[in-house]
C-alpha positions, 0 to 999 in steps of 0.5 A, spaced: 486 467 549 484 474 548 484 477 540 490 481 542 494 475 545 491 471 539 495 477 534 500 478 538 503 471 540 509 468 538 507 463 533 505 468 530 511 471 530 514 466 527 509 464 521 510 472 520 519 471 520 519 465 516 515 468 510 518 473 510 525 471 510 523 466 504 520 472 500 527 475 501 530 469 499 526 470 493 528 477 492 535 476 492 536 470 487 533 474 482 537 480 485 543 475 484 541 473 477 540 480 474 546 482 477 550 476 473 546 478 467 548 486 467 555 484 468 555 478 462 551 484 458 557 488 459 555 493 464 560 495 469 561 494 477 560 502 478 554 503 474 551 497 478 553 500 484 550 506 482 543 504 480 543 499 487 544 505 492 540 509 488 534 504 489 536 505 497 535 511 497 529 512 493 526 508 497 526 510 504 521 516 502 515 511 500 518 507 506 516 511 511 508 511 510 508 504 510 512 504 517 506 509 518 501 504 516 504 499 521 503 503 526 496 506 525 494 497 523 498 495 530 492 497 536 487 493 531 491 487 528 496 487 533 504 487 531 505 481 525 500 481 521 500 488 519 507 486 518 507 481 514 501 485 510 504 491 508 511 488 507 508 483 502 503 485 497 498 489 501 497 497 502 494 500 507 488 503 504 486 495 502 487 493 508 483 498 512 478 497 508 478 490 507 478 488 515 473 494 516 468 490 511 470 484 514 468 486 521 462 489 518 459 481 516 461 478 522 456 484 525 460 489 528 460 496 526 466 496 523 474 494 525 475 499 531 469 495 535 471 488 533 478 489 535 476 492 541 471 485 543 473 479 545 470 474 539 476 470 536 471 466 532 471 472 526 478 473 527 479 467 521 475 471 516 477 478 517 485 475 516 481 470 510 479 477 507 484 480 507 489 476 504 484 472 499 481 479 496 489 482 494 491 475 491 485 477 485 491 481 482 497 476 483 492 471 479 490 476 473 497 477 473 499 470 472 494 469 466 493 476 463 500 481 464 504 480 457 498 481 453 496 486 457 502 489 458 503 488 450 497 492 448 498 498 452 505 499 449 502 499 443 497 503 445 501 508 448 505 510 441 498 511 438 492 515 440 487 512 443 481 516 446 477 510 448 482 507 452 483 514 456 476 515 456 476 508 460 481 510 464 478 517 466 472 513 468 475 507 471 479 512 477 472 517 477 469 511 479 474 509 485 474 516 487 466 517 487 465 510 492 471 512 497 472 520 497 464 520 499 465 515 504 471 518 509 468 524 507 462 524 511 465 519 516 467 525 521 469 533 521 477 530 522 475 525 516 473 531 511 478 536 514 484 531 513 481 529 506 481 535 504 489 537 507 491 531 502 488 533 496 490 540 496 497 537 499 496 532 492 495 537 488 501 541 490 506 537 489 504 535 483 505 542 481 512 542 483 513 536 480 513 539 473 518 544 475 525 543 472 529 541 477 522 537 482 521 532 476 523 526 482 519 529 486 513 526 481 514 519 484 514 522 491 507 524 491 502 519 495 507 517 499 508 525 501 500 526 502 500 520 505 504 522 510 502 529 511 495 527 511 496 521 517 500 527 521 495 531 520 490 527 523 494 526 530 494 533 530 486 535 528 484 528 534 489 532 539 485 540 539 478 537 536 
């Protein structure tokens, strides 16, 4: 079988839909528990009503960049496994750059050249990578979230230079390894780049606006969006 039959099969399929109908099934039993608790606390049907249908609705916007996602993973992993990814704990930067490194161990120049080959062998441990890698934070969590949790609650009622210090450190950090990287990767690379950014930068601006508040929690998604139609746009006329 060739790579793509391999990711693209329908035991794969199957795999995918009975872990994510048991990811659902979770979701909904603590849907179901909070639901119960809000109503013996007093909270009434209508406001649950209420807060559920703005949920849905505040949540198609981040939703599209996701199918984005899954369309721009499916020509290299095939359908499921990009499915499964982005629907349980995975993004699509993560991904990416988790399948490209991957690929790159197994001596390919990157995921567009393994995908386009026919060496199953290196399958396994690019799907490895790219699902042990993100189990680092579900881990931490497990150990180190209420304490840490705890800290920055306490952190935040009070000034802390060195811990916005750290922080600003931290994401300057982040930004000086991948801004770089795809900005010398090509002319569309930069260019998109630099559309996002400036996209990113002003929705921020109008984020601050009375009236444009909600749009604060949109920004990544928009830029996301924007940024990937962009780069349909500039591989088309370039």
């Amino acid at each position: 079988m060739s790579l793509k039959e391999i990711l693209n099969s329908p035991i794969f399929y199957i795999c995918v839909i009975i872990g994510l109908v048991v990811i659902f099934a979770i979701a909904l039993f603590f849907f179901l528990r909070a639901r119960k608790r809000a109503i013996e606390m007093g909270v009434s049907k209508e406001k649950i009503n209420s807060v559920i249908r703005g949920s849905i609705v505040f949540s198609i916007i981040p939703s599209i960049s996701i199918i984005i996602g899954l369309i721009s993973l499916t020509p290299l992993l095939g359908t499921p496994w990009p499915w499964f990814r982005l629907s349980v704990v995975g993004s699509l930067p993560y991904e990416l750059v988790a399948a490209d490194l991957s690929s790159e161990s197994a001596g390919y120049e990157n995921l567009a050249d393994f995908a386009a080959s026919t060496d199953v062998n290196a399958l396994g441990a690019v799907l490895f990578v790219m699902s042990i890698a993100i189990m680092g934070g579900m881990i931490f969590n497990i150990f180190f979230l209420k304490p840490l949790h705890t800290g920055v609650m306490k952190a935040g009622t009070k000034d802390t230079p060195a811990v916005d210090l750290a922080l600003s450190v931290l994401i300057i950090g982040m930004m000086s390894v991948f801004v770089p990287t795809y900005f010398m990767q090509s002319k569309i690379s930069a260019i998109v780049l630099l559309i996002s950014a400036a996209i990113t930068y002003l929705l921020t601006k109008l984020s601050k606006k009375d009236g444009m508040k909600w749009l604060g929690d949109y920004v990544m998604s928009f830029a996301l969006v924007i940024g990937m139609a962009s780069a349909v746009f500039l591989t088309g006329i370039m």
